[in-house]
C-alpha positions as CSV (number, residue, x, y, z in Angstrom):
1,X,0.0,0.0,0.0
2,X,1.5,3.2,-0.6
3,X,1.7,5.7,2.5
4,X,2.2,9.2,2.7
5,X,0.9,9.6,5.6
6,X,2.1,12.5,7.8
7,X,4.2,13.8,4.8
8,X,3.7,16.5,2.3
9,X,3.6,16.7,-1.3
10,X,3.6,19.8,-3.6
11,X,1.6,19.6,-6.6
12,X,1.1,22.5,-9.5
13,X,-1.5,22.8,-11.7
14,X,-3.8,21.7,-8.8
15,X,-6.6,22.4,-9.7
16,X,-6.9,21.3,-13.8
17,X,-8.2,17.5,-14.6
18,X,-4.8,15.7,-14.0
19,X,-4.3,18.3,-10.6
20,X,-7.5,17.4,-9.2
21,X,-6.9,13.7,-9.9
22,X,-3.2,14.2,-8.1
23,X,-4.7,15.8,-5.3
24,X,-7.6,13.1,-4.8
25,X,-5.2,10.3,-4.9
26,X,-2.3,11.5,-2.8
27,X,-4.6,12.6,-0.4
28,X,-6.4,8.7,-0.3
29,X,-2.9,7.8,0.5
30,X,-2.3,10.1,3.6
31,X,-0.2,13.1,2.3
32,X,-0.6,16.8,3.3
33,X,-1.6,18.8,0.0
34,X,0.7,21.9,-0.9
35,X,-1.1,23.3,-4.1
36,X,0.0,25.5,-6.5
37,X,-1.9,26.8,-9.2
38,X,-2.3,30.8,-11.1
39,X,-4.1,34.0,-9.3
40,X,-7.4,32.6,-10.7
41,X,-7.7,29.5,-10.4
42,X,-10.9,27.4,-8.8
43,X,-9.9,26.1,-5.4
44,X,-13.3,25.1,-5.0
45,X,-14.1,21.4,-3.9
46,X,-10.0,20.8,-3.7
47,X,-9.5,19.6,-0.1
48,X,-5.8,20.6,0.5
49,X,-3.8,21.9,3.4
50,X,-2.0,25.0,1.4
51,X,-2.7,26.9,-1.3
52,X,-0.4,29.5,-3.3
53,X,-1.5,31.4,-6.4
54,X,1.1,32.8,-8.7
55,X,2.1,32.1,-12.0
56,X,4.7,29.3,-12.3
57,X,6.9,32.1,-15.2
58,X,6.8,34.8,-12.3
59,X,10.4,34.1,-10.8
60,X,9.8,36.4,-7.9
61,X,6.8,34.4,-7.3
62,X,7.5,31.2,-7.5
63,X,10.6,32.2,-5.2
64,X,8.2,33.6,-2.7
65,X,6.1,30.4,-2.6
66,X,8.6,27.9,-2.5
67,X,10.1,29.7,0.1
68,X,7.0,29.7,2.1
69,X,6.1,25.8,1.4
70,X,9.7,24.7,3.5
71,X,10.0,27.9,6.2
72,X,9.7,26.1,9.2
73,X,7.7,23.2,8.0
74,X,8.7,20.2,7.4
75,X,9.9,19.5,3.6
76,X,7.7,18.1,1.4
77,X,8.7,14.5,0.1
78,X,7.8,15.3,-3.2
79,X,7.3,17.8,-6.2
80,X,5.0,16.4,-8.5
81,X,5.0,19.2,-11.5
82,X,2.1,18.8,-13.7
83,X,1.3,22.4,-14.6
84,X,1.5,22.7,-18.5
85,X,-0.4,24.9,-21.4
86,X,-0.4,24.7,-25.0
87,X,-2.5,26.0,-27.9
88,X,0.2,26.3,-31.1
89,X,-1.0,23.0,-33.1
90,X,0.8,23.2,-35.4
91,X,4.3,24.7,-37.3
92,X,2.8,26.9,-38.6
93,X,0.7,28.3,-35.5
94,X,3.8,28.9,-33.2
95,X,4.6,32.9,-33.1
96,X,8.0,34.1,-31.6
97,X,5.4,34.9,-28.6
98,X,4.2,31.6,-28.2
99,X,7.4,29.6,-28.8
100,X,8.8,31.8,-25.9
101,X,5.7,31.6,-24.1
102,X,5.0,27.5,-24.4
103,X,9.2,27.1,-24.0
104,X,8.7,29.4,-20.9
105,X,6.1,27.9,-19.0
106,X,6.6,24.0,-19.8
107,X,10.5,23.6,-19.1
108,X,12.1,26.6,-18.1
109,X,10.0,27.6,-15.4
110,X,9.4,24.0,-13.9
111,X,13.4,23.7,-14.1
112,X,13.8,26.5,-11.9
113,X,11.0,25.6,-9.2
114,X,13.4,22.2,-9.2
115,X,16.1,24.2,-8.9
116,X,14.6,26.0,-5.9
117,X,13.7,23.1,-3.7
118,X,17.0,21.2,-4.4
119,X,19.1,22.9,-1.9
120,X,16.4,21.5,1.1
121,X,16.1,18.1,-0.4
122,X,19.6,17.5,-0.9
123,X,19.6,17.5,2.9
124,X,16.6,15.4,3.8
125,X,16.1,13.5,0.6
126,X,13.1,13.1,-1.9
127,X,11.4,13.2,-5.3
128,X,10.6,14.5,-8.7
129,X,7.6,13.6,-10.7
130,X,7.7,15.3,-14.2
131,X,4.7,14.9,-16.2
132,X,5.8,15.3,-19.4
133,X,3.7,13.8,-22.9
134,X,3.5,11.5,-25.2
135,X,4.5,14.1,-27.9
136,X,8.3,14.5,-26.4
137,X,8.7,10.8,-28.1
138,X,6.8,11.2,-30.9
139,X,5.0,14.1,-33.0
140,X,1.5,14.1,-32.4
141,X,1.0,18.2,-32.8
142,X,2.1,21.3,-29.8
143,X,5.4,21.0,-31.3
144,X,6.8,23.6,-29.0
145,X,5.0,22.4,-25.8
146,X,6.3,19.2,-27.4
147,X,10.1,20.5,-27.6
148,X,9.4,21.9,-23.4
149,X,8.0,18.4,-22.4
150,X,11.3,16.9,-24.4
151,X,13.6,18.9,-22.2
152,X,11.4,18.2,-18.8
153,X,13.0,14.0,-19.3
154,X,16.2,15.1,-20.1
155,X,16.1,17.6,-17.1
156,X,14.6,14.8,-14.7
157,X,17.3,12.4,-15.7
158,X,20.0,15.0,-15.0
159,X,18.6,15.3,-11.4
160,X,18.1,11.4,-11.1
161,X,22.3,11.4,-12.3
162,X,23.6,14.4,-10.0
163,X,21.5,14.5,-7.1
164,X,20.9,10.5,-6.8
165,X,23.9,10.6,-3.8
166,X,21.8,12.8,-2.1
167,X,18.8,10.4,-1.8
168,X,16.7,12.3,-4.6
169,X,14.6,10.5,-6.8
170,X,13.5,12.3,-10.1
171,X,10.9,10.0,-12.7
172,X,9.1,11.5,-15.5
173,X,5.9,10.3,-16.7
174,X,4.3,10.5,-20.2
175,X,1.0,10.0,-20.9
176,X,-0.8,10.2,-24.0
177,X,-4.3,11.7,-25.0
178,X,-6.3,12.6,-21.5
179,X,-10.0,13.8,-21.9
180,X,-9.5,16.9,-19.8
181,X,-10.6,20.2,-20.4
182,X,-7.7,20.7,-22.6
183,X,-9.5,18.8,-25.7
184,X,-12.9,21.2,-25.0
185,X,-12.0,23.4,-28.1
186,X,-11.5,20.5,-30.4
187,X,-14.0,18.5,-29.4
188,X,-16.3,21.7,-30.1
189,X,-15.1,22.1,-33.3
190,X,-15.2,17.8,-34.1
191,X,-17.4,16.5,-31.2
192,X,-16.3,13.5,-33.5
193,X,-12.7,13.2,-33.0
194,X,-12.1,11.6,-29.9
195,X,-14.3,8.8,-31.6
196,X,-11.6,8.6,-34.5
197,X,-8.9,8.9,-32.2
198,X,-9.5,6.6,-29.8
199,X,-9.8,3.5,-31.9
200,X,-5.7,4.3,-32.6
201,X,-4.9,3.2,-29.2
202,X,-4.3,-0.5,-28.0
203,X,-6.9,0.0,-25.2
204,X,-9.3,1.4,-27.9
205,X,-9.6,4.7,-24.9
206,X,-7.5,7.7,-24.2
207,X,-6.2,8.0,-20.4
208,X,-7.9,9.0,-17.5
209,X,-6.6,11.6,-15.3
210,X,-6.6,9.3,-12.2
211,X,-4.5,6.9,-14.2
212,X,-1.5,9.7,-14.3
213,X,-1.9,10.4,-10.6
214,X,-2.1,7.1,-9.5
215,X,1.4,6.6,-11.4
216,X,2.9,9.5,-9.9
217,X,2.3,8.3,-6.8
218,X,3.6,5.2,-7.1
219,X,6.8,6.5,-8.6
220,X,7.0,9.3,-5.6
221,X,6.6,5.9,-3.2
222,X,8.7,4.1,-1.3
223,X,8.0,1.3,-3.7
224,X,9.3,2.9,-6.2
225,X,12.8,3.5,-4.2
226,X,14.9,1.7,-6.8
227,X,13.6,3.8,-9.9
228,X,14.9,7.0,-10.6
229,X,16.1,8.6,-14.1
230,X,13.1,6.9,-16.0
231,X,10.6,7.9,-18.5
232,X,7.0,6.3,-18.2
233,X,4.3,5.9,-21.0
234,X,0.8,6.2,-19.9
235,X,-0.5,6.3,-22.6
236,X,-2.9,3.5,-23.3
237,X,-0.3,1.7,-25.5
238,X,0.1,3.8,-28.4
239,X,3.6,3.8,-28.0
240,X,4.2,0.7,-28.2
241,X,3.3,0.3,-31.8
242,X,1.3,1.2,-34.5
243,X,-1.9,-0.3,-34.8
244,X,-3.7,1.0,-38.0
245,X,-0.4,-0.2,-39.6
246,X,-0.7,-3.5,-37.9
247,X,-4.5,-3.8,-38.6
248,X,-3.4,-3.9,-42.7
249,X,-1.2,-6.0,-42.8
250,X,-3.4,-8.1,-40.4
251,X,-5.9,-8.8,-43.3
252,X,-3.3,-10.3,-45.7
């Protein structure tokens, strides 16, 4: 069984579908809730023990909060960083604002909340839960939030390298399609194309958000205390081959 009892865990993006879900499940398994999310996010029905609003580019910010989360408390056991956005599709959608924008908020700024709560960790120990996507393996559209999520697994193996002698764990985890609010707008504009979709994946389903969290938690567990430095598809097995192309040649 996994156990975080009387231990906390900091979790961004608390409060979209895969934030929720992380919330709802480390909380089943004991741990005190530190969430962060931006100015306006909905708290509402989100049972955790601390909030902070800021937004996760605003150094000064994210300074002030981290700082807050450890000052005289006791360090959380683990920074589970799920807060991502994306809305370039395509090539040909990604302006110089958005590629800095996307670049910004999906690596750079999640680097440097790492970097902020290594310094405490390195003396107590604990762990990184990166949740990257599907599309840092393979192209499946977002390719600058793809080229962020990309540099979030080579930045988690680097901590799983360096700060491994210091009893720090770091995993990334990346999961494919998720029916979360993020697929509103398309599904709006197709209310069709999760049905085309989905039939591409071995499960014949996209992922559900609990899925993810339950995943992050193992890998944030003391079950997990021999893996660190790995990447880990949930992605309803589309990564593990292609079926249309296996579905031809099937039929011969």
């Amino acid at each position: 069984m996994i156990n975080f009892s009387g231990q906390r865990v900091v979790i961004t993006g608390a409060t979209g579908g895969v934030g929720r879900a992380l919330v709802e499940t480390f909380k089943a398994c004991g741990a005190e809730i530190v969430a962060y999310d931006v100015q306006d996010a909905d708290f509402s029905n989100l049972e955790v023990q601390e909030i902070h609003r800021f937004d996760l580019t605003d150094t000064d910010a994210m300074r002030k909060a981290t700082a807050a989360t450890c000052q005289d408390k006791q360090p959380p056991v683990a920074i589970i960083n799920n807060a991502g956005w994306t809305r370039a599709e395509t090539i040909k959608d990604v302006t110089p604002q958005a590629l800095d924008y996307e670049l910004d908020l999906n690596f750079r700024a999640v680097a440097a909340l790492s970097q902020e709560f290594l310094p405490i960790m390195r003396q107590h120990g604990g762990n990184f839960v990166f949740i990257s996507s599907l599309n840092a393996l393979a192209h499946f559209g977002n390719p600058a939030y793809a080229a962020a999520k990309a540099g979030l697994l080579a930045w988690s193996r680097a901590i799983a390298t360096e700060e491994g002698r210091n009893k720090i764990r770091s995993n990334a985890i990346v999961p494919g399609s998720i029916r979360t609010s993020a697929w509103t707008d398309r599904l709006v504009a197709d209310p069709a194309l999760a049905d085309r979709l989905e039939v591409l994946y071995p499960l014949g389903r996209f992922v559900f958000p609990k899925e993810v969290a339950q995943t992050a938690a193992f890998l944030a567990s003391s079950l997990a205390s021999g893996i660190t430095g790995v990447t880990l598809p949930v992605d309803a097995g589309i990564s593990a081959g292609n079926l249309p192309f296996f579905d031809e040649i099937s039929k011969l």
